[in-house]
C-alpha positions in Angstrom: 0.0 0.0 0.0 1.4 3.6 -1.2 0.2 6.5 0.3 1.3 9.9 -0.6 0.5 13.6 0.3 2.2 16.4 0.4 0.9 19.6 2.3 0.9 23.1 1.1 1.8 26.2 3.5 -1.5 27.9 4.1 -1.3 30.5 1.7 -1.2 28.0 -1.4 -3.9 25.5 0.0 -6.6 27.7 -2.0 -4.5 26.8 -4.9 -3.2 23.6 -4.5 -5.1 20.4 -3.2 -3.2 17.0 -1.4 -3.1 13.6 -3.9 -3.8 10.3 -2.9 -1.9 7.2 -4.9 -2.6 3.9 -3.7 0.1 1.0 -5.0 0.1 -2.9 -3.6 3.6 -3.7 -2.0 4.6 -0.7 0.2 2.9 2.3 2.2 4.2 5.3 1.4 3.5 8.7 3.1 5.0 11.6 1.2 5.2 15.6 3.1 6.2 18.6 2.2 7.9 20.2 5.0 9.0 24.0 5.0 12.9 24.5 4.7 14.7 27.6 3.3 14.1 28.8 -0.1 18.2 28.3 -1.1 18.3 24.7 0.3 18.3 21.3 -2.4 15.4 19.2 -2.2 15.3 16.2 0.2 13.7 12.8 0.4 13.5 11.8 4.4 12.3 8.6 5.5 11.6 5.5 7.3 12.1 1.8 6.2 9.6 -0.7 8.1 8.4 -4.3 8.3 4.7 -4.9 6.9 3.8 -7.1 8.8 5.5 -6.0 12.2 6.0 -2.3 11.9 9.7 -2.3 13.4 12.4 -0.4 11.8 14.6 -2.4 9.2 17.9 -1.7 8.9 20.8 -2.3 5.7 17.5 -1.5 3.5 18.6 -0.4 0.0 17.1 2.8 -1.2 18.0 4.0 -4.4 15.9 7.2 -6.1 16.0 7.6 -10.1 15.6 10.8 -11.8 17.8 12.6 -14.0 20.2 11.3 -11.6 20.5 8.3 -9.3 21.0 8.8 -5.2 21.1 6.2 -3.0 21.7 5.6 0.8 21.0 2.7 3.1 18.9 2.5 6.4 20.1 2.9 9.6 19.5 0.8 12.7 16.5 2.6 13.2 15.0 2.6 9.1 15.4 5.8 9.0 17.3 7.1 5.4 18.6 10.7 3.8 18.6 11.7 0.2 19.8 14.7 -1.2 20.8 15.7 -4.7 17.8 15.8 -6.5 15.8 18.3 -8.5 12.2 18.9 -8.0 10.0 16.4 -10.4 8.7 13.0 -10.7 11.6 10.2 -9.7 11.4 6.1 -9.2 11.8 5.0 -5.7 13.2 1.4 -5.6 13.6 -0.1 -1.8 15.8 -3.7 -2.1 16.6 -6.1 1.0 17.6 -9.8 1.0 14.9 -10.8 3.3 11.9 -8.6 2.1 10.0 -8.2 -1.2 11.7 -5.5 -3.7 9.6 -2.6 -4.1 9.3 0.2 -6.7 7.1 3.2 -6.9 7.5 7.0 -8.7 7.3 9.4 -6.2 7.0 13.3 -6.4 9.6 14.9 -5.1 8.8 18.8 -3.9 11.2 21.4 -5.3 13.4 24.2 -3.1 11.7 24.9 0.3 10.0 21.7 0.9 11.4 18.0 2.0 9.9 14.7 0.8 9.4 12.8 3.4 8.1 8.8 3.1 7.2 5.5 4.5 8.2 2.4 2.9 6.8 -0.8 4.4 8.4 -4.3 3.1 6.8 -7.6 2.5 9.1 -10.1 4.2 9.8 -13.3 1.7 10.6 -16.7 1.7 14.1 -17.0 -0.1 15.1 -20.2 -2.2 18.5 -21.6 -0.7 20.1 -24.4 -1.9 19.2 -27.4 -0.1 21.8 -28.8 2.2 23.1 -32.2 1.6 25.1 -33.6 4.7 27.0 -36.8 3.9 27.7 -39.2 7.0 30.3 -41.7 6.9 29.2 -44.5 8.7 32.3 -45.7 9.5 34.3 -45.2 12.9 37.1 -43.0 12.9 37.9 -43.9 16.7 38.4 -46.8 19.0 39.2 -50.6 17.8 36.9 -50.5 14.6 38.9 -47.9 13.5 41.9 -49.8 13.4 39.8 -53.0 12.1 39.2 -50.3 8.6 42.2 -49.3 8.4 43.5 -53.1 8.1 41.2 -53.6 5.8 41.4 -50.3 3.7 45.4 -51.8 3.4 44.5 -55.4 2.8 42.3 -53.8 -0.5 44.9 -51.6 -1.9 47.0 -55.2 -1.6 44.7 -57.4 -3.0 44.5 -59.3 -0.4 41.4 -60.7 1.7 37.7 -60.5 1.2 34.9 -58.3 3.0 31.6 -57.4 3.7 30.6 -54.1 5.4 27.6 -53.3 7.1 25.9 -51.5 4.1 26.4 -54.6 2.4 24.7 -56.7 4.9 22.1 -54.3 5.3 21.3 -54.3 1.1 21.4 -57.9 1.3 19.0 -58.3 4.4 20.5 -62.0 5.4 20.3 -63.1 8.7 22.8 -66.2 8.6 26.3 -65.0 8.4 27.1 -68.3 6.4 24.7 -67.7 3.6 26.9 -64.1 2.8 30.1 -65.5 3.0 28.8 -68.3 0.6 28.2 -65.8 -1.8 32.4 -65.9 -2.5 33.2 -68.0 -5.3 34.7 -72.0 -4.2 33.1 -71.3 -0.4 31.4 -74.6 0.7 28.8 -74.4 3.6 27.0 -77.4 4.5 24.2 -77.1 7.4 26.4 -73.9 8.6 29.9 -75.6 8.4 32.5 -73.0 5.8 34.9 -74.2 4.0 37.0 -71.9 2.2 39.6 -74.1 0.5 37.8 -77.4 -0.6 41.8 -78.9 -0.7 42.1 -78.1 3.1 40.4 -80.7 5.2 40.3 -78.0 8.4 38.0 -75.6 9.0 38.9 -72.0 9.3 40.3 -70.1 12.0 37.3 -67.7 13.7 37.6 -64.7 15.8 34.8 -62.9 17.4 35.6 -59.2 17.9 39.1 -59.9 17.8 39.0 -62.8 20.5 39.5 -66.7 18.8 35.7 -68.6 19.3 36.4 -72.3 19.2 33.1 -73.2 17.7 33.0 -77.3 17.9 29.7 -78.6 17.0 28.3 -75.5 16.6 28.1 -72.9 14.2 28.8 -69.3 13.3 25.4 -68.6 13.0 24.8 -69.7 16.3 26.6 -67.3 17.7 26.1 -63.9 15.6 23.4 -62.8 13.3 24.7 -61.0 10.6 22.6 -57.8 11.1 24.5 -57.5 14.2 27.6 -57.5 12.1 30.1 -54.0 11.3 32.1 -56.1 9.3 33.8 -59.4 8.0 36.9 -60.5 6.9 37.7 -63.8 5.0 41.3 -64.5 4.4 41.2 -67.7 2.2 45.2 -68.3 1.6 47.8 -68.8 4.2 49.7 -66.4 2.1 47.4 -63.2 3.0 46.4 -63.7 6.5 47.5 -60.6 8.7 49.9 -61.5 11.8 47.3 -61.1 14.5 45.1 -63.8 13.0 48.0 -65.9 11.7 49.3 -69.2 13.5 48.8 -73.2 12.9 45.3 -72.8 13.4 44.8 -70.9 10.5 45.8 -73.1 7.9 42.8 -73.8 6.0 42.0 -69.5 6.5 40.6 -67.1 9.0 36.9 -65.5 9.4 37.7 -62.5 11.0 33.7 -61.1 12.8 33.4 -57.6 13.8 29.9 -56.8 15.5 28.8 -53.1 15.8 29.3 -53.1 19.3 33.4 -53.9 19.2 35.6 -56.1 21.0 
């Protein structure tokens, strides 16, 4: 909303009458305020929320005639222009958080001051959305050192492994059934075999800790949605030291569950 008037000193108001502009966007009140007949014209004013009716401050306020002036609100929305002739000239009104607004104004000539009211519309602004990437894996503690191993064993070629994003895509429950996915892996009723020419079973640890199994199973003893991560070292050759030994001549099933050793 744009309102604008401009009073007369007495003696003229037989002559002159006040005009009323109405425009969507802004209010504007524009006055004519006595100053001395020498002084430049002036455009005074006030920068304020629409909705709120407090003061904003760093408005951009820019007036276009035969030249341009310009000036930014203070703290309080208050703004000074000077410069200008007497005439018709386009107020613009810019500020990242509100609705641009543009509106001609009359501006009074020598012995009168502008003065007006701007009102912005706040706005919602577009931003880019925020993408925030997680890495699920552990930079402290003994996982960490369990991915770093492994990160080495890969650039060696060494080694076999399955992460938890893996586990959780394949959505198995028996930890034999995912290492059976490697090509030449044997399981019968839950029993591995990694090397069909090695009559042993494999070498298990659990968290870092060798589990004896006997009769029994991996899969009696972890579920592989409980897993962070396996490895499967198939060839005496590749085994790391720390899961080495004579036990681990037909290979090593290394289990890491999320919870750590």
């Amino acid at each position: 909303m744009l309102r604008y008037m401009c009073r007369t000193p007495p003696e003229a108001r037989q002559r002159r009458n006040p005009s009323l502009l109405l425009a969507t966007g802004i209010a504007l009140l524009a006055c004519g305020l006595p100053i001395t007949a020498h002084a430049q014209s002036r455009v005074t004013g006030d920068v304020v929320d629409g909705e709120t009716g407090l003061p904003i401050g760093e408005a951009y306020v820019v007036l276009q005639g035969a030249r341009m002036t310009s000036a930014a609100s203070s703290s309080d929305g208050g703004f000074t222009l000077t410069g200008m002739g007497p005439g018709i000239h386009t107020l613009r009104v810019r500020h990242l958080a509100y609705r641009e607004v543009q509106q001609d104004i009359e501006v009074a000539g020598a012995g009168r001051v502008t003065r007006v009211r701007v009102e912005l519309l706040p706005r919602a602004l577009a931003l880019e959305p925020i993408v925030v990437e997680v890495d699920a894996r552990p930079t402290m503690g003994p996982l960490a050192s369990v991915y770093d191993r492994v990160d080495h064993m890969r650039l060696l070629g060494q080694g076999r492994f399955f992460e938890r994003d893996r586990l959780e895509e394949w959505n198995i429950s028996r930890l034999s059934e995912v290492i059976r996915t490697l090509p030449g892996v044997r399981v019968n009723r839950g029993q591995i075999s990694l090397d069909p020419t090695c009559r042993g079973a494999p070498r298990y640890f659990l968290d870092g800790a060798p589990l004896r199994l006997g009769n029994e199973t991996i899969d009696d003893w972890v579920q592989a949605y409980n897993v962070e991560i396996v490895e499967v070292y198939r060839r005496v050759s590749e085994i790391p030291g720390e899961f080495g030994g004579p036990e681990a001549q037909c290979g090593v099933i290394a289990i890491w569950t999320r919870r750590g050793p």
